[in-house]
C-alpha positions as CSV (number, residue, x, y, z in Angstrom):
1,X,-55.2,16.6,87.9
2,X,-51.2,15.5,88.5
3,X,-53.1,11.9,88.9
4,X,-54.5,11.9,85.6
5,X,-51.6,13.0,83.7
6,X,-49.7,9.8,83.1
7,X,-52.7,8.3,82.3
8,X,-53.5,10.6,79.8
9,X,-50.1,10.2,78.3
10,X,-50.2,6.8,78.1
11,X,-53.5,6.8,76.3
12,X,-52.6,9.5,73.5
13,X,-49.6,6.6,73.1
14,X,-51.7,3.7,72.7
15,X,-54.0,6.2,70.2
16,X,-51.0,7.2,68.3
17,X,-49.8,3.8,67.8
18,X,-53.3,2.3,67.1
19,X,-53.9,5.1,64.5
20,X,-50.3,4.7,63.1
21,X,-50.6,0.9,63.0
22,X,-54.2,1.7,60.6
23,X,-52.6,3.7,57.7
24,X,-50.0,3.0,55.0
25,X,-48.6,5.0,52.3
26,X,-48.7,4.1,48.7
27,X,-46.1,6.1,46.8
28,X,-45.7,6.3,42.8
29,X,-43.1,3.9,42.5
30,X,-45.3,1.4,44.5
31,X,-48.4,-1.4,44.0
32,X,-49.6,-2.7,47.2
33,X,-51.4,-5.8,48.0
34,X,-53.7,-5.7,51.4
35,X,-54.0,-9.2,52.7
36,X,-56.5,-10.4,56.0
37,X,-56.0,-13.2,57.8
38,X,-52.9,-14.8,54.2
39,X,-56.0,-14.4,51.9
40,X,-55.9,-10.9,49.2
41,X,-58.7,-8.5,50.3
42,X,-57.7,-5.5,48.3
43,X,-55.1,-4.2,45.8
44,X,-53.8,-0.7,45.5
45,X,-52.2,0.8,42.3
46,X,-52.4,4.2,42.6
47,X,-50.3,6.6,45.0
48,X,-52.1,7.7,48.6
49,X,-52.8,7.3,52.0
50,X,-54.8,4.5,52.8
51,X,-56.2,2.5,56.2
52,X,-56.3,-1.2,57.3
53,X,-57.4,-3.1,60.7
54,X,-54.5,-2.8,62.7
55,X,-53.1,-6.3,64.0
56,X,-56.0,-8.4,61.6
57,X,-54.8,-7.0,58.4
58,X,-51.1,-6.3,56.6
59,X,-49.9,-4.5,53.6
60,X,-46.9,-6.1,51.0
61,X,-45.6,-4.1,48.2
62,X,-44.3,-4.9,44.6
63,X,-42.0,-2.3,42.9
64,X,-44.4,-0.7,39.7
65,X,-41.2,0.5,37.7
66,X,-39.5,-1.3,34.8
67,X,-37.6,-4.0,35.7
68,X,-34.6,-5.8,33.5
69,X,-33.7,-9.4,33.9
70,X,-30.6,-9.8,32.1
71,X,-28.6,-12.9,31.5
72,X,-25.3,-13.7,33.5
73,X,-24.0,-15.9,30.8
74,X,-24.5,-15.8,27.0
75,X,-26.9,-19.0,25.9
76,X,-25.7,-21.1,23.5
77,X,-28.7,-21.8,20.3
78,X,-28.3,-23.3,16.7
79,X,-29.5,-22.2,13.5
80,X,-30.9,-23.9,10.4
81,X,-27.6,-24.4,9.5
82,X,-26.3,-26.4,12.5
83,X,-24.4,-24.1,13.4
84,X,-23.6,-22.8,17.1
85,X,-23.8,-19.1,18.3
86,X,-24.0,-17.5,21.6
87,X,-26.6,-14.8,22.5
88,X,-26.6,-12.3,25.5
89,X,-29.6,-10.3,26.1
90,X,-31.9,-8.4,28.5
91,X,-35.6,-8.0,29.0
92,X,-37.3,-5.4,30.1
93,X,-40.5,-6.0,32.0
94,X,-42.6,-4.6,34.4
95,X,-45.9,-5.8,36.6
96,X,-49.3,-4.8,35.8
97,X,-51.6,-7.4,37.4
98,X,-50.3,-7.4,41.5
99,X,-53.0,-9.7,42.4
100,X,-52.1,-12.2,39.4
101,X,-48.6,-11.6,40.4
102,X,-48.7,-12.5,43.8
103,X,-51.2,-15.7,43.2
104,X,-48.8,-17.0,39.9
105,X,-45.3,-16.5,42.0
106,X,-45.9,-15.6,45.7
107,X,-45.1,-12.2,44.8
108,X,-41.1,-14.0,44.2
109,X,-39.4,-11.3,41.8
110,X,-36.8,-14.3,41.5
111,X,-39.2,-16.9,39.8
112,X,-41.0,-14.1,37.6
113,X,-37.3,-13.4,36.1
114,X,-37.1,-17.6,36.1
115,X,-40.4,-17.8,34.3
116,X,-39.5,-14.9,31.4
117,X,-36.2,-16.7,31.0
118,X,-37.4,-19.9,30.6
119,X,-39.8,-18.3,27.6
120,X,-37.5,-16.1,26.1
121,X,-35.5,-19.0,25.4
122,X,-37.9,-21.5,24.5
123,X,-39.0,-18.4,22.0
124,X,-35.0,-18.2,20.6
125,X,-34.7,-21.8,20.2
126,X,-37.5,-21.5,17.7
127,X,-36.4,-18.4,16.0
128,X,-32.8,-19.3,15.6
129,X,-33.9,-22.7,14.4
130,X,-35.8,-20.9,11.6
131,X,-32.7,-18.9,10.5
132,X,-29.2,-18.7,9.0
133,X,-26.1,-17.1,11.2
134,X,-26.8,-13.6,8.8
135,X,-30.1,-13.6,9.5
136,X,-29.5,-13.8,13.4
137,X,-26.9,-11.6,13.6
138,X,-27.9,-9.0,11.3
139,X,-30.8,-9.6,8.3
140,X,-33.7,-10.3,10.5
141,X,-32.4,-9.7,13.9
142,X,-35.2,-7.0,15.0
143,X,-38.0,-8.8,13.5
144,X,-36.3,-12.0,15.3
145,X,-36.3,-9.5,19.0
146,X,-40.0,-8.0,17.9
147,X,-41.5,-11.5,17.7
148,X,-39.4,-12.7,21.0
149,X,-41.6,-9.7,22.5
150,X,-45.0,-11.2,21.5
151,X,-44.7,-14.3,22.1
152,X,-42.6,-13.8,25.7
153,X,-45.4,-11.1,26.7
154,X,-48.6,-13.7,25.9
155,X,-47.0,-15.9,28.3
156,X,-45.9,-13.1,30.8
157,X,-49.5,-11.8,31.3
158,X,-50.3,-15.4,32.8
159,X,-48.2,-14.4,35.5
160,X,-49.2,-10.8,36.0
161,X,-46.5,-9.3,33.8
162,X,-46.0,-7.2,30.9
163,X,-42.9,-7.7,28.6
164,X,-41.6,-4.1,27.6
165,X,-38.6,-4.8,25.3
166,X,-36.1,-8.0,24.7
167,X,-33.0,-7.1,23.3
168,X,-30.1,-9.1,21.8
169,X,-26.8,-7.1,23.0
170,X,-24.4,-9.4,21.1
171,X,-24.4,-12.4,18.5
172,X,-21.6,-14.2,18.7
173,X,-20.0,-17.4,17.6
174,X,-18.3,-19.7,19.4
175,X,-14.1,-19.8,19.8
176,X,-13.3,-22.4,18.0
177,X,-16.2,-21.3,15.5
178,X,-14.9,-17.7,15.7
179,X,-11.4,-18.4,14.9
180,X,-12.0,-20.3,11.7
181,X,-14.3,-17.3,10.4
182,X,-11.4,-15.0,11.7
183,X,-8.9,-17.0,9.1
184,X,-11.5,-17.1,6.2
185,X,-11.9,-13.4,6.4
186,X,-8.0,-12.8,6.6
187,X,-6.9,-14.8,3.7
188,X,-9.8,-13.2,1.7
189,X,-8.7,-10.1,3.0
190,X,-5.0,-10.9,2.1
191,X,-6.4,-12.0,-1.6
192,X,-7.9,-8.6,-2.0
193,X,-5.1,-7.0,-0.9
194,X,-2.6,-8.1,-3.4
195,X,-5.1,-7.9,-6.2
196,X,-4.9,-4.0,-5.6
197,X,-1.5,-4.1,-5.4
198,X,-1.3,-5.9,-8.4
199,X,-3.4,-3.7,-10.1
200,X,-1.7,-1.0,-8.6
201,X,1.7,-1.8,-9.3
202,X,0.2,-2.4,-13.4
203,X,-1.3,1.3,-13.3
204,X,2.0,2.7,-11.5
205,X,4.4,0.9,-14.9
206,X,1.6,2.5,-17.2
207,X,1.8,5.6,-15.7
208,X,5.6,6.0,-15.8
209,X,5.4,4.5,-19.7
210,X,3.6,7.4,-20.2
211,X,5.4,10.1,-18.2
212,X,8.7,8.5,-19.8
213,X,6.8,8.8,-23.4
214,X,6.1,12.1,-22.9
215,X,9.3,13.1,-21.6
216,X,10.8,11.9,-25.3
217,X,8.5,13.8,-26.8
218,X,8.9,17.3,-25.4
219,X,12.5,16.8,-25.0
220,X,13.0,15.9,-28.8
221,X,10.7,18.7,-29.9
222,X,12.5,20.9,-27.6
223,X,16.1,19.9,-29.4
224,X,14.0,20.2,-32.8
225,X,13.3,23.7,-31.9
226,X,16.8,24.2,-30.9
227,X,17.8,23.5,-33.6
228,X,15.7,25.6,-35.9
229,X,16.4,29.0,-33.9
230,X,19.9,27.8,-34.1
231,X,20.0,27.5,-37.6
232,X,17.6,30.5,-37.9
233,X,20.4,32.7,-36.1
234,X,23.5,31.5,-37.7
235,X,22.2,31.7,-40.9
236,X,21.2,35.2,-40.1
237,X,25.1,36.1,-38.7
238,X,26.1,34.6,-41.9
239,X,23.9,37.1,-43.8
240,X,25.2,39.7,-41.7
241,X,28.8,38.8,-42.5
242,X,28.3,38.4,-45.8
243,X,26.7,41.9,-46.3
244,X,29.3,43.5,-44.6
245,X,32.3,42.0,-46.6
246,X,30.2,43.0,-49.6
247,X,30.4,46.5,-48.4
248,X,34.2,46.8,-47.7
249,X,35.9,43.3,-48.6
250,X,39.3,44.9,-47.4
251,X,38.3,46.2,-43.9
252,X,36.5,42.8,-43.7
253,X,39.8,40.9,-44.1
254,X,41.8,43.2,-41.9
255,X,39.5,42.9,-39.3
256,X,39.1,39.6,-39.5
257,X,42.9,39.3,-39.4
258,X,42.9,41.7,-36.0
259,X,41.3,38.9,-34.7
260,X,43.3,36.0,-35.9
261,X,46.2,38.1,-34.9
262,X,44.7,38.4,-31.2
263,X,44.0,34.8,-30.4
264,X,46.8,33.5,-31.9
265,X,49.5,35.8,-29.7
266,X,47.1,36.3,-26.6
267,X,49.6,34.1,-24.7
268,X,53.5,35.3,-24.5
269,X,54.8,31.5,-24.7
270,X,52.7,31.0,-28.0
271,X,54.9,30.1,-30.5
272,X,54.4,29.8,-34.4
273,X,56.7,29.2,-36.8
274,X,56.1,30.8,-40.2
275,X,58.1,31.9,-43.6
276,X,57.9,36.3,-43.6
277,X,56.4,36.0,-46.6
278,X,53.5,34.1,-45.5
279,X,50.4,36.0,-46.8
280,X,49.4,35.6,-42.7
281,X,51.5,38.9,-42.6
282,X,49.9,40.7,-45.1
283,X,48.8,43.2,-43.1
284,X,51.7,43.0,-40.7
285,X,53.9,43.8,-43.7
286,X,52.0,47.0,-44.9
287,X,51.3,48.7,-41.7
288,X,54.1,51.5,-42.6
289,X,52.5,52.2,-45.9
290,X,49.9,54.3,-45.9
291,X,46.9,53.8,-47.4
292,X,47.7,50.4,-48.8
């Protein structure tokens, strides 16, 4: 039985590697092409375990997901109007014909992305050719990417290929193009600017015309009113006076003179030189006779 053992060993090896060397895995993310002798026997697209002759038959497999080719360096088109604009943009594409694949490229994910780019442009030229720089860049620019779709995806499923999406990430124009445009738009932006500051500088003298009108205005009705109540109340103390000197003309001129006498010798370096008999000491002159 010890005799046998290696034996045995080596056997289950060679089974193991003969049964190993007979099966391959398709995942999800995977398309697999089974080829006999170079030429295509079979094509797998769906996920699983499958077998093959072992040494008379081999198994290559294409990636199933979405793939983007996008450009390294913006293209350079022209428009109807001879002008110059550069484009960058990505495609997004995907296989869904292995066996066309393989047969159209060698299976070369290289000359697939060579072939779309090559129609893609030849697609652009034509576009852009049709259009304006507005329409490019932003009147027509999805119905310019929807028909780069089509007409890149007729050509695509020649090869094996589906075109999924082309997008235009940027529109632009060239430098020297660019910087031009850049000075248009600033000295139209400068001309609108000092039209509103024009304007605004016409609405700010209005404005303080007004406010300076209005200012008169209150100001000289205020003084008007003023003026009235000022009236109004001296011409009422002078009705008040003259009531009460009606009433007692004599206290009214002594009291009147109280005052006179007050302001006038408020001071003690006031000096003023009258005669005694001035009638200013009418009262002065009295004081010692009673009643009179």
């Amino acid at each position: 039985m010890k005799n046998y053992t290696p034996m045995l060993f080596v056997v289950l090896i060679i089974l193991f590697l003969v049964a190993s060397s007979s099966l391959y895995i398709v995942d999800q993310r995977q398309q697999a092409i089974l080829f006999q002798l170079g030429e295509v026997v079979d094509v797998k697209t769906s996920p699983g375990l499958y077998f093959k002759i072992p040494l008379a038959q081999n198994v290559r497999y294409f990636d199933s997901r979405i793939l983007t080719l996008d450009t390294a360096e913006p293209e350079r088109f022209i428009t109807s109007e001879k002008k110059n604009v550069l484009v960058d943009l990505f495609v997004k594409w995907r296989i869904v014909d292995v066996k066309q694949y393989y047969v159209s490229v060698r299976g070369d994910e290289m000359l697939a992305q060579t072939r779309l780019s090559q129609t893609v442009n030849s697609s652009l030229r034509d576009e852009f050719g049709n259009r304006t720089v507005h329409d490019v860049v932003s009147g027509e620019r999805d119905k310019i990417m929807e028909i780069m779709r089509q007409k890149a995806d007729a050509d695509a499923r020649k090869i094996g290929v589906e075109v999924v999406d082309v997008r235009l990430k940027r529109v632009d124009l060239p430098q020297e193009v660019s910087e031009s445009v850049y000075r248009r738009m600033e000295a139209e932006r400068k001309r609108v600017a000092n039209e509103l500051r024009s304007t605004g500088a016409a609405e700010s003298e209005k404005i303080r015309a007004d406010a300076d009108r209005q200012r008169e205005v209150v100001l000289a009705e205020a003084y008007r009113k003023a003026q009235e109540i000022k009236g109004e109340g001296d011409a009422k103390a002078s009705s008040i006076y003259a009531s009460a000197y009606e009433s007692n003309p004599e206290f009214y001129s002594f009291y009147r003179s109280l005052d006179a006498y007050t302001e006038i010798f408020k001071n003690k370096s006031d000096i003023m030189v009258l005669e005694p008999t001035s009638e200013f000491f009418k009262y002065m002159r009295n004081s010692g006779r009673g009643g009179k």
